[in-house]
PDB file of N, CA, C and O in Angstrom:
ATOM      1  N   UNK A   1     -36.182-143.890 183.854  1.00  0.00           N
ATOM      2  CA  UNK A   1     -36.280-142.926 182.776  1.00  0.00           C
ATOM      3  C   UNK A   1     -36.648-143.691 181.492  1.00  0.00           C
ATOM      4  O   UNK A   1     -36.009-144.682 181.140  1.00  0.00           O
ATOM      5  N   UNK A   2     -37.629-143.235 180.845  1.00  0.00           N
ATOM      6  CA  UNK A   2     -38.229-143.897 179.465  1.00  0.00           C
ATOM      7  C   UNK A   2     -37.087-143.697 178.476  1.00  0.00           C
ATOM      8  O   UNK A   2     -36.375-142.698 178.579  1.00  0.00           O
ATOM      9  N   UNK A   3     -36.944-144.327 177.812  1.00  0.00           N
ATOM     10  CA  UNK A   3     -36.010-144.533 176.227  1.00  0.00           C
ATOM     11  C   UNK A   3     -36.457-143.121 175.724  1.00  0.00           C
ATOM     12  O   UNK A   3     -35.498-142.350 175.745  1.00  0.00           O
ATOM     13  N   UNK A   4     -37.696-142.495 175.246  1.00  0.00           N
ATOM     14  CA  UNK A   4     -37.918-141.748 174.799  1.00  0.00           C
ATOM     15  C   UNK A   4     -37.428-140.101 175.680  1.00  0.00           C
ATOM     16  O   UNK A   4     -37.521-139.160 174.892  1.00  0.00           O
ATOM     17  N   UNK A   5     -36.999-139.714 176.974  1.00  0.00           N
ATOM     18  CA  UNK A   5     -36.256-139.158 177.756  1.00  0.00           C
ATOM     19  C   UNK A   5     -34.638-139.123 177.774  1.00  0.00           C
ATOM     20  O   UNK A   5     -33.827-138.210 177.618  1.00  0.00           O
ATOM     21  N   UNK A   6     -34.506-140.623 178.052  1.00  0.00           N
ATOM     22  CA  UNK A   6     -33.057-140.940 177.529  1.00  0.00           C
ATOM     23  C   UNK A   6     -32.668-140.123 176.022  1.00  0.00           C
ATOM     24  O   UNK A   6     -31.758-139.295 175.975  1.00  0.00           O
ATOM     25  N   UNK A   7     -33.346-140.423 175.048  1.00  0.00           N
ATOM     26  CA  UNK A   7     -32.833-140.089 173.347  1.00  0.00           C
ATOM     27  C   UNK A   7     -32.574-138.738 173.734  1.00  0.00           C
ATOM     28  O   UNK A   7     -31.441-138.281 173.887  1.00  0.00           O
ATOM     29  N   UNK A   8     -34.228-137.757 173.977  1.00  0.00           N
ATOM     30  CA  UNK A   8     -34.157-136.481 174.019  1.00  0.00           C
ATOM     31  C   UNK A   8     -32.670-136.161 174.939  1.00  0.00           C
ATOM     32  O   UNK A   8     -31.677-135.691 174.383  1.00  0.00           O
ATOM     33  N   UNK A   9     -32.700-136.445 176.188  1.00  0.00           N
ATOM     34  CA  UNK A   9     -30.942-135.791 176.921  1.00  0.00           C
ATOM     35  C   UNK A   9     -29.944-136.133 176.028  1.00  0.00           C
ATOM     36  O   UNK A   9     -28.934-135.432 176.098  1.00  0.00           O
ATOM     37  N   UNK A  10     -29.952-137.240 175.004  1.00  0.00           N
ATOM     38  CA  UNK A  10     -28.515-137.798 174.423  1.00  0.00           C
ATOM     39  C   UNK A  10     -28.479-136.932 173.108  1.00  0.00           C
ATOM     40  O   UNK A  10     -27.424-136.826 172.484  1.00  0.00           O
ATOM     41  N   UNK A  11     -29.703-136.278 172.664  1.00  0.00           N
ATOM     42  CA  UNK A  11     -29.540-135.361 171.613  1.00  0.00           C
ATOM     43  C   UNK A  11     -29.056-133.458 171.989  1.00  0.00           C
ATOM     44  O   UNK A  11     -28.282-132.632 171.505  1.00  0.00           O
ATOM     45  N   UNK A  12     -30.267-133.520 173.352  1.00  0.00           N
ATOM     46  CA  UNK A  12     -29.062-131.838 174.018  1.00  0.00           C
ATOM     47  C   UNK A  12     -27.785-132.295 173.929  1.00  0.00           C
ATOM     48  O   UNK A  12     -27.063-131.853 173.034  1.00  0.00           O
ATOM     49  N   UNK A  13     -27.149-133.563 175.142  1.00  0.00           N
ATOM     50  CA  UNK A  13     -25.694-133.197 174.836  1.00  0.00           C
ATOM     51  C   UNK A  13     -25.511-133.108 173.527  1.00  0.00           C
ATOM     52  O   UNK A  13     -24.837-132.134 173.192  1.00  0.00           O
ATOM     53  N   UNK A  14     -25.901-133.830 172.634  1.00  0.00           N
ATOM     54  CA  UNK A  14     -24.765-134.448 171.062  1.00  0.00           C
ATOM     55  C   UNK A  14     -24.620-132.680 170.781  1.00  0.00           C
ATOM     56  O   UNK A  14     -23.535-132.158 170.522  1.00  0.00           O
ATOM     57  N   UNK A  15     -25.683-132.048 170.867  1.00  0.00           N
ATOM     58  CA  UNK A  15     -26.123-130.164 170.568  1.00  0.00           C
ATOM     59  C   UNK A  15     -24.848-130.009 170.662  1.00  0.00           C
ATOM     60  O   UNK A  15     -24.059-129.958 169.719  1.00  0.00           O
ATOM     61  N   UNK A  16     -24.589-129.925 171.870  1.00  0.00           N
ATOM     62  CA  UNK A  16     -23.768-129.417 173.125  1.00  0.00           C
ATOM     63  C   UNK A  16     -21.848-129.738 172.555  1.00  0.00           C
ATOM     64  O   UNK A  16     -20.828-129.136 172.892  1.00  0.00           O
ATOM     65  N   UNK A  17     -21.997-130.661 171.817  1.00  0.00           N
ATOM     66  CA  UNK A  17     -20.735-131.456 171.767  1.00  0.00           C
ATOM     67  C   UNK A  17     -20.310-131.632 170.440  1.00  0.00           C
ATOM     68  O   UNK A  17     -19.172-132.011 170.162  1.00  0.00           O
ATOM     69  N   UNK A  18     -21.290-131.340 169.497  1.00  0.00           N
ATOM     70  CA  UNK A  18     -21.018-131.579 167.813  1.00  0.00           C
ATOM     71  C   UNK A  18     -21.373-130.841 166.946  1.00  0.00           C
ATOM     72  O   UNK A  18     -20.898-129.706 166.891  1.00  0.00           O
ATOM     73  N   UNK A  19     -22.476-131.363 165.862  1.00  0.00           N
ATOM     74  CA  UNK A  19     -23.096-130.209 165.508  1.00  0.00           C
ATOM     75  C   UNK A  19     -24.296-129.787 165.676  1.00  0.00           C
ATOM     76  O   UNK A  19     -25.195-130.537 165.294  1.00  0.00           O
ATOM     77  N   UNK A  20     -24.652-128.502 166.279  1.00  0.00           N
ATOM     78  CA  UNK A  20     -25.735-128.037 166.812  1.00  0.00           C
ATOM     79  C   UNK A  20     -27.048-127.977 165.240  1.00  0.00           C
ATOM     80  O   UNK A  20     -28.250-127.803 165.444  1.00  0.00           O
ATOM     81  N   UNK A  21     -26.476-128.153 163.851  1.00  0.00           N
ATOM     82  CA  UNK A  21     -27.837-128.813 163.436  1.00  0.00           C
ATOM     83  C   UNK A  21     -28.042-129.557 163.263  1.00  0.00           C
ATOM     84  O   UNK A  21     -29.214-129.727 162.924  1.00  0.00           O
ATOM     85  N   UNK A  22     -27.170-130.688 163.314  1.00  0.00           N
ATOM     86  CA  UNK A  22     -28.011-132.356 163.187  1.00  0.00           C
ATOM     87  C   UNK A  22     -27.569-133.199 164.513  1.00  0.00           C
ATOM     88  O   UNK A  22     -27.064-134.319 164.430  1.00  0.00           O
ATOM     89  N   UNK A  23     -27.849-132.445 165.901  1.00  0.00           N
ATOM     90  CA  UNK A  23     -27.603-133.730 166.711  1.00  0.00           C
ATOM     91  C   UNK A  23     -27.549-134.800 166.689  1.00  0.00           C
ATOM     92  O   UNK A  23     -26.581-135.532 166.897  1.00  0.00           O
ATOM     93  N   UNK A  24     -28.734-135.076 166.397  1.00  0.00           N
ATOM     94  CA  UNK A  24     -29.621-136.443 166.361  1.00  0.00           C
ATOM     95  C   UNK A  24     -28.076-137.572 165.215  1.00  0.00           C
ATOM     96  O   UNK A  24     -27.669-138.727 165.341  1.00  0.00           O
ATOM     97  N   UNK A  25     -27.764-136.632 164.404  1.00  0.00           N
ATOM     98  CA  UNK A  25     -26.782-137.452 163.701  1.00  0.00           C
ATOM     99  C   UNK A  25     -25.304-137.462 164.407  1.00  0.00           C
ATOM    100  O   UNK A  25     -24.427-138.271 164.105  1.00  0.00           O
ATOM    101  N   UNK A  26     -25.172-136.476 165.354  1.00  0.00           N
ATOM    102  CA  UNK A  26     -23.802-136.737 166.281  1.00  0.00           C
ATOM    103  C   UNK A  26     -24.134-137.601 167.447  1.00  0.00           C
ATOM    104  O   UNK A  26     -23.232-138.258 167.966  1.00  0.00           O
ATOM    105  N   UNK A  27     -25.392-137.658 167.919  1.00  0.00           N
ATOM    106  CA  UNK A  27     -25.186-138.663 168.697  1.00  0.00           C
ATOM    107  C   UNK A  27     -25.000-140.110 168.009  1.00  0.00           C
ATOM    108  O   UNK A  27     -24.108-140.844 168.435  1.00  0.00           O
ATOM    109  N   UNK A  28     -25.787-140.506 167.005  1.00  0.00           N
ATOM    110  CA  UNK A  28     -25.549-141.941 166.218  1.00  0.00           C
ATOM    111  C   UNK A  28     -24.225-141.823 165.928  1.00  0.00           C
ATOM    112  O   UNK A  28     -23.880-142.998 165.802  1.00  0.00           O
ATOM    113  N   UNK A  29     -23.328-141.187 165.754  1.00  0.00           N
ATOM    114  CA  UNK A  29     -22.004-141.090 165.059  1.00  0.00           C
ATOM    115  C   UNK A  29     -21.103-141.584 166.583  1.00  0.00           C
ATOM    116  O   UNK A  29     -20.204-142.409 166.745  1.00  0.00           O
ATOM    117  N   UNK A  30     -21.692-140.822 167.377  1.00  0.00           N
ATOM    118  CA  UNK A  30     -21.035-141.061 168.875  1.00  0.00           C
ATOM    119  C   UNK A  30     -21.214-142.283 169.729  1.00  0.00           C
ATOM    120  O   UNK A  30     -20.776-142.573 170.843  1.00  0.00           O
ATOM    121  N   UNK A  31     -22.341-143.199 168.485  1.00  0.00           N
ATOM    122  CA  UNK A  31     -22.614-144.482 169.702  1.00  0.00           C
ATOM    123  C   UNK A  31     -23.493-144.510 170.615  1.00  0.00           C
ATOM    124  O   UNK A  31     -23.514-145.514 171.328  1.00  0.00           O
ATOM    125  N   UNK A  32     -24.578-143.307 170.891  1.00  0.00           N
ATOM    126  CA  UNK A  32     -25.312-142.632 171.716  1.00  0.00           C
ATOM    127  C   UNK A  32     -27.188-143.203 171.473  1.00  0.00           C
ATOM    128  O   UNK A  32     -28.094-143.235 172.306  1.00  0.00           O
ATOM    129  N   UNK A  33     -27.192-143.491 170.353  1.00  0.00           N
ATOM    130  CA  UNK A  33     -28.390-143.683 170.143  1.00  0.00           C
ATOM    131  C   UNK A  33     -28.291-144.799 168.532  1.00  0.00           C
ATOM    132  O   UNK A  33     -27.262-144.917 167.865  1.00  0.00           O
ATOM    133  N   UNK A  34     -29.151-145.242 168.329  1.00  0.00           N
ATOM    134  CA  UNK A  34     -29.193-146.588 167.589  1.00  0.00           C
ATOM    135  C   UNK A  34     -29.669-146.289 166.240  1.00  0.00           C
ATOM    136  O   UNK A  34     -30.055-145.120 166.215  1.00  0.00           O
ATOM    137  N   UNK A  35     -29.810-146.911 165.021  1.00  0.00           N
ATOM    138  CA  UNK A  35     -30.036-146.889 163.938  1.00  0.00           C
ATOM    139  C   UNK A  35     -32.152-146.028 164.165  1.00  0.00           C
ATOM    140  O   UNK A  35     -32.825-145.129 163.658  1.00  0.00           O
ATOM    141  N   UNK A  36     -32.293-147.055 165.185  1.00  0.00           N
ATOM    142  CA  UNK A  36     -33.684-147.034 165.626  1.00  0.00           C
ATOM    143  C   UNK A  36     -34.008-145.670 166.347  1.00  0.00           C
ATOM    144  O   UNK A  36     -35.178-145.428 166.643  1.00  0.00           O
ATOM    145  N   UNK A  37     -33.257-144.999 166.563  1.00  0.00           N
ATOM    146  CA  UNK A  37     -33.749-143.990 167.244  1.00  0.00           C
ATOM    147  C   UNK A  37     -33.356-144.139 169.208  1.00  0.00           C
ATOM    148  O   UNK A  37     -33.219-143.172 169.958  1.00  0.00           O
ATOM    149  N   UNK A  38     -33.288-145.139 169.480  1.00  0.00           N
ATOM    150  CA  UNK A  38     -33.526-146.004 170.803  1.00  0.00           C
ATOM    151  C   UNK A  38     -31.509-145.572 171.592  1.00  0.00           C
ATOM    152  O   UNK A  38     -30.456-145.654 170.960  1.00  0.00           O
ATOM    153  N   UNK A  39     -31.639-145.281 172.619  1.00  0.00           N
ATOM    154  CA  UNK A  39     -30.249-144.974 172.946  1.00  0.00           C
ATOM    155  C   UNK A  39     -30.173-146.384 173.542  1.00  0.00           C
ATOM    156  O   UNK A  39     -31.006-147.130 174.058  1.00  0.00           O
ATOM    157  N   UNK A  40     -28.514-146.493 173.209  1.00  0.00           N
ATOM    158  CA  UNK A  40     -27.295-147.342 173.302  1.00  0.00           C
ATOM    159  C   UNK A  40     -27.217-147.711 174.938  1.00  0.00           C
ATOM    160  O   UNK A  40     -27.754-147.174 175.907  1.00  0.00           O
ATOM    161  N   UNK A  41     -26.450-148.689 174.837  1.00  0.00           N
ATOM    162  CA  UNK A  41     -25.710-149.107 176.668  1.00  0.00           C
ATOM    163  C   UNK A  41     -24.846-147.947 176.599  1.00  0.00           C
ATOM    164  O   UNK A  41     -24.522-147.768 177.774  1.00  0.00           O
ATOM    165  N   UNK A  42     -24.413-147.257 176.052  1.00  0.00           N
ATOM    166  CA  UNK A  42     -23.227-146.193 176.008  1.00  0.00           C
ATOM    167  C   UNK A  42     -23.678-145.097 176.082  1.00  0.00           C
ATOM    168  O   UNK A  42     -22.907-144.281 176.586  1.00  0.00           O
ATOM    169  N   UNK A  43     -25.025-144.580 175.656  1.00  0.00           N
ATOM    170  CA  UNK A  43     -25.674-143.506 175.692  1.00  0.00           C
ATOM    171  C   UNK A  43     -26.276-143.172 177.266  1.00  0.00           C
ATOM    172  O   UNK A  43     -26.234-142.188 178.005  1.00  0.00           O
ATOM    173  N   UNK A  44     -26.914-144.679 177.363  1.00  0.00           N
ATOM    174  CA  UNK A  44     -27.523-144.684 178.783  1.00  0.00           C
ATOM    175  C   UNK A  44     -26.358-144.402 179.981  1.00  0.00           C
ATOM    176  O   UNK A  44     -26.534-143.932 181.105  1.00  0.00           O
ATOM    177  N   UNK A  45     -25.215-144.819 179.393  1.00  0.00           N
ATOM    178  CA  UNK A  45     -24.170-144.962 180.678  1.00  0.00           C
ATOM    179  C   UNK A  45     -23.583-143.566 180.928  1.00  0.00           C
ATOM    180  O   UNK A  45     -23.197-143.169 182.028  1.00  0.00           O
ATOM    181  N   UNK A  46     -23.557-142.800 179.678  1.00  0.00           N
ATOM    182  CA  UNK A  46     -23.132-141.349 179.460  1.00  0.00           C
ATOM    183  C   UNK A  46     -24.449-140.299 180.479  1.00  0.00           C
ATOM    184  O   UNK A  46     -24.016-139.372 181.164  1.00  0.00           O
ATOM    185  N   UNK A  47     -25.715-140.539 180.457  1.00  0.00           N
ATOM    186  CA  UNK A  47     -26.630-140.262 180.777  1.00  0.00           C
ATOM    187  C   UNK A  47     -26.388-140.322 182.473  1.00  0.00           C
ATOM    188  O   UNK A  47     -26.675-139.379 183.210  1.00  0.00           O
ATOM    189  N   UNK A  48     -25.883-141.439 182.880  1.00  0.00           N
ATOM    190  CA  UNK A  48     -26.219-142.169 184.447  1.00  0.00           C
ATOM    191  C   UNK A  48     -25.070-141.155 185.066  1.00  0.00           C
ATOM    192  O   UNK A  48     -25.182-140.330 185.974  1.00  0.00           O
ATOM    193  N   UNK A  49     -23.886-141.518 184.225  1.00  0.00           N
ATOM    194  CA  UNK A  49     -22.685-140.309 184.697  1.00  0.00           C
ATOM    195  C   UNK A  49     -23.136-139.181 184.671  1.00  0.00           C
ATOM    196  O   UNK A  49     -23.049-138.789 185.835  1.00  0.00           O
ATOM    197  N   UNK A  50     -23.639-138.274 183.967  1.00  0.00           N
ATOM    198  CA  UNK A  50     -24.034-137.198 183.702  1.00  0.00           C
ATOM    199  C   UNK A  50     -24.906-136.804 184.886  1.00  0.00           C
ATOM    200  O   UNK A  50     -24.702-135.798 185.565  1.00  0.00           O
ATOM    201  N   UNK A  51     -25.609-137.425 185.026  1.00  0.00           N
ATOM    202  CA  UNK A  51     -26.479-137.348 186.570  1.00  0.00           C
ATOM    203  C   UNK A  51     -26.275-137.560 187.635  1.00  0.00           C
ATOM    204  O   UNK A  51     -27.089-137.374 188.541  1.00  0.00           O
ATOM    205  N   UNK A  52     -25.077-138.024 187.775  1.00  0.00           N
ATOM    206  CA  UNK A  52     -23.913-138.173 189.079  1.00  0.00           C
ATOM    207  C   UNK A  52     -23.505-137.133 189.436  1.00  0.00           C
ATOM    208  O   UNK A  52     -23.488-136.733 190.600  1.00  0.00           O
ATOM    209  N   UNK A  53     -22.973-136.333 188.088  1.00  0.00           N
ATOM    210  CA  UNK A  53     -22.118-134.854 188.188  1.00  0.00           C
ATOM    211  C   UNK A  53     -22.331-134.077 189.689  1.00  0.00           C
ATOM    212  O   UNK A  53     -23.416-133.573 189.978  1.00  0.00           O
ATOM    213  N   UNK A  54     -21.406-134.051 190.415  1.00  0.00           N
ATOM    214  CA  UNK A  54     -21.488-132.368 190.967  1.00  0.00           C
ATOM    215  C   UNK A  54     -20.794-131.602 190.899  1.00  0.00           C
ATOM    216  O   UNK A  54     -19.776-131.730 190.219  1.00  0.00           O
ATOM    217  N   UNK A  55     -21.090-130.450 191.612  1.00  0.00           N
ATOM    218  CA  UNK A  55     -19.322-129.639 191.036  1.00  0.00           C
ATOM    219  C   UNK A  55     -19.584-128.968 190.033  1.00  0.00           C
ATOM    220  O   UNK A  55     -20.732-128.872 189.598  1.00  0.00           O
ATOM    221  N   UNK A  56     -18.315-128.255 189.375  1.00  0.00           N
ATOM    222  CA  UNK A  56     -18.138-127.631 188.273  1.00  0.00           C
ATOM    223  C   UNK A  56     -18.868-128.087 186.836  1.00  0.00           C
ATOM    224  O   UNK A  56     -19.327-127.179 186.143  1.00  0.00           O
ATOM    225  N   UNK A  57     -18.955-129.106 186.492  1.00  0.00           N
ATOM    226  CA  UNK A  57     -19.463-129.508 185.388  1.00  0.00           C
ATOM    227  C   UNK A  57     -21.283-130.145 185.828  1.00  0.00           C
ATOM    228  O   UNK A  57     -21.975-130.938 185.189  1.00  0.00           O
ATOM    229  N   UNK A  58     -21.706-129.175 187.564  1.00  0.00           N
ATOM    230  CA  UNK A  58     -23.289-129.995 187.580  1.00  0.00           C
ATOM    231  C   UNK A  58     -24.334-128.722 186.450  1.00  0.00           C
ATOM    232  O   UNK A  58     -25.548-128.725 186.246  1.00  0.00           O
ATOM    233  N   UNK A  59     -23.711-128.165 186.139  1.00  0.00           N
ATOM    234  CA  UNK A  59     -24.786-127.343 184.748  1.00  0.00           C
ATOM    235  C   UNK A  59     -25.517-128.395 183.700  1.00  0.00           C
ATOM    236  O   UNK A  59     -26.678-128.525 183.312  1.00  0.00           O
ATOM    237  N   UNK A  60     -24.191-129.128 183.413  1.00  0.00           N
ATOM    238  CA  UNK A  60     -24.953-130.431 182.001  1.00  0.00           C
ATOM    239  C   UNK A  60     -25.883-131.616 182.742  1.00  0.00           C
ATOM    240  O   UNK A  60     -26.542-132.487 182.172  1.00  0.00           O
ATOM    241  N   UNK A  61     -25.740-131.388 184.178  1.00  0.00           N
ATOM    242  CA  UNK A  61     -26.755-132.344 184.391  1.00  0.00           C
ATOM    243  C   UNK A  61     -28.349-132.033 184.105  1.00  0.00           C
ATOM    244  O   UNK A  61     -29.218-132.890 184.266  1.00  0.00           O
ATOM    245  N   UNK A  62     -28.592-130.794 183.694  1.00  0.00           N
ATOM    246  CA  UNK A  62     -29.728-130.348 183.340  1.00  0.00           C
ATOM    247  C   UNK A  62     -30.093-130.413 182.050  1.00  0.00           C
ATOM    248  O   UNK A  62     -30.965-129.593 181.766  1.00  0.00           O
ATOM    249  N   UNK A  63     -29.640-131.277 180.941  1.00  0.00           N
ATOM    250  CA  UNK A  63     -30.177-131.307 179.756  1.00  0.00           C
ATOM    251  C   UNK A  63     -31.082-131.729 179.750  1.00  0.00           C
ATOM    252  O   UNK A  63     -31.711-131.827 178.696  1.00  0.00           O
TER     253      UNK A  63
END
């Protein structure tokens, strides 16, 4: 998955999880994505889990 894929999913969740008008600033707040725009080892790792999901919570694997 390109960096530029990665950001976009780490900004639906941040939507999903903070505030739905400045994602982009809840994910940086969350560690999710970098000064640069570029997601984190923490973002990516949130991402890898996220795509593991099955079950009850496999809806967010579709961001």
């Amino acid at each position: 998955m390109t960096h530029r894929e990665l950001s976009r999913r780490l900004i639906a969740i941040a939507r999903h999880q903070g505030d739905p008008t400045n994602p982009l600033a809840t994910a940086r707040r969350r560690g999710w994505i970098d000064a640069q725009g570029q997601p984190t080892r923490d973002g990516r790792a949130l991402v890898a889990a996220m795509l593991g999901q099955r079950g009850a919570r496999a809806h967010l694997r579709l961001v």
